[in-house]
C-alpha positions in Angstrom: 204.4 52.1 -35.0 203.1 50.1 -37.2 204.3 50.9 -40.9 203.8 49.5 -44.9 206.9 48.9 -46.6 207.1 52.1 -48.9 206.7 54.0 -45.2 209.6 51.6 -44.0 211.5 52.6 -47.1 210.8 56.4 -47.4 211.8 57.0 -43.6 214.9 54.6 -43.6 216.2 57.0 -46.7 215.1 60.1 -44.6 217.0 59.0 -41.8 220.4 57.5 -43.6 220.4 61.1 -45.4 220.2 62.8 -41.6 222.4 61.3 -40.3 225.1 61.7 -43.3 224.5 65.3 -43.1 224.4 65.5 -39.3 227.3 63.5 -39.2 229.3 66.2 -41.7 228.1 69.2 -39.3 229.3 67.2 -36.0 232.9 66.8 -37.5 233.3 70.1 -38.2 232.1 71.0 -34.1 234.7 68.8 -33.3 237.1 70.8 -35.4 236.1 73.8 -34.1 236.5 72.6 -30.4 240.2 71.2 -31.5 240.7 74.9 -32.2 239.4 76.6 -29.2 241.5 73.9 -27.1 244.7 75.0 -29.6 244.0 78.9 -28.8 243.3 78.6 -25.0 246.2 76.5 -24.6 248.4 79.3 -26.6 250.4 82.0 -24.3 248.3 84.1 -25.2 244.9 83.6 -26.4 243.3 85.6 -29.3 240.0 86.3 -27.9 238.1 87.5 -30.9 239.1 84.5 -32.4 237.8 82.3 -29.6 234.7 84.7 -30.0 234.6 83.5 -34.0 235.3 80.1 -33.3 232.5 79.9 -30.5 230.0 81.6 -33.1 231.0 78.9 -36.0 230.0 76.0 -33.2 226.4 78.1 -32.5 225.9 78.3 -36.0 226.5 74.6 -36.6 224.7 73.4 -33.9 221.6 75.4 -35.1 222.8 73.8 -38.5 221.8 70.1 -36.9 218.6 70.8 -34.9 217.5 72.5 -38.1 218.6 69.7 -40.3 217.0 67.2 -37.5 213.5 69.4 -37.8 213.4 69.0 -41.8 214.3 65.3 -41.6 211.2 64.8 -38.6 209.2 67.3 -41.4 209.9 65.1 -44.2 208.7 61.5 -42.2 205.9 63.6 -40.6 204.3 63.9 -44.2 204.5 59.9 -44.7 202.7 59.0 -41.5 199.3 58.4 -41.1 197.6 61.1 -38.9 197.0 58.1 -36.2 200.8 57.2 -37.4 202.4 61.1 -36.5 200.3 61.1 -33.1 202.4 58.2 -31.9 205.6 59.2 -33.7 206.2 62.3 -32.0 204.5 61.0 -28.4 207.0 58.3 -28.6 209.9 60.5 -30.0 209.3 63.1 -27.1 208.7 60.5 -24.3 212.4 58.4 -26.0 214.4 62.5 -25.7 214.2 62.2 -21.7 212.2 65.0 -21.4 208.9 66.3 -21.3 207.4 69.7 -22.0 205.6 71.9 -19.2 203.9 75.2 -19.3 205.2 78.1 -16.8 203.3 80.6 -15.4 203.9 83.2 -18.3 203.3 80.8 -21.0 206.3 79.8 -22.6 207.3 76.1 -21.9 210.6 74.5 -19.7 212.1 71.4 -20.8 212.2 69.3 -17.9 214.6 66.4 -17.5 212.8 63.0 -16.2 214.0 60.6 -14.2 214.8 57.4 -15.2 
C-alpha cells in the first residue's frame, strides 16, 4: 500500500487512538473473567451474577469490534479508492479467513490453512 505522508500520519493517529481504547475495553474483559473465575471457584456460585458478569464481557466485546469498525471507517475515508480495494483485500486475506456464501445467502467465515 503505497501511501503520502499526511495518509501515513492520519492512519498512524487512527490506529495509536484504537488501540488506546481497545486496550481500556480488553482490561476490563480481563476483569470481568477474574470475576467469573472468583464466583465459580466460590462454594456456592451466584448464578445471576455469573449471568451479569457474562453479559458485561458480550457487551464489551461488541464494544471492540465496534470500536475496530469506526477506526477501519475513519482510514477507509483517507485511502484512495485503488488504496481501500487493497486495504481491505489485504486486511481480510492477513485475518486468516475468507468469506464464502452458503446456500441461503448469508456468508460462513471459513478458517484457512496456513
Amino acid at each position: 500500500l503505497t501511501l503520502n505522508e499526511s495518509q501515513k500520519e492520519t492512519i498512524k493517529n487512527y490506529i495509536f487512538t484504537m488501540r488506546k481504547n481497545i486496550s481500556s475495553l480488553q482490561d476490563q474483559v480481563f476483569d470481568k473473567r477474574s470475576e467469573i473465575y472468583s464466583e465459580l471457584k466460590a462454594e456456592k456460585c451466584d448464578k445471576e451474577k455469573l449471568n451479569q458478569l457474562l453479559n458485561d464481557i458480550s457487551n464489551l466485546q461488541f464494544q471492540v469490534q465496534k470500536n475496530v469498525v469506526h477506526h477501519l471507517l475513519n482510514i477507509k475515508e483517507s485511502l484512495t479508492p485503488e488504496q481501500r480495494i487493497k486495504f481491505f483485500t489485504d486486511l481480510e486475506k492477513n485475518s486468516g479467513c475468507s468469506m464464502e456464501k452458503n446456500g441461503n445467502g448469508s456468508c460462513n467465515m471459513i478458517k484457512e490453512n496456513k
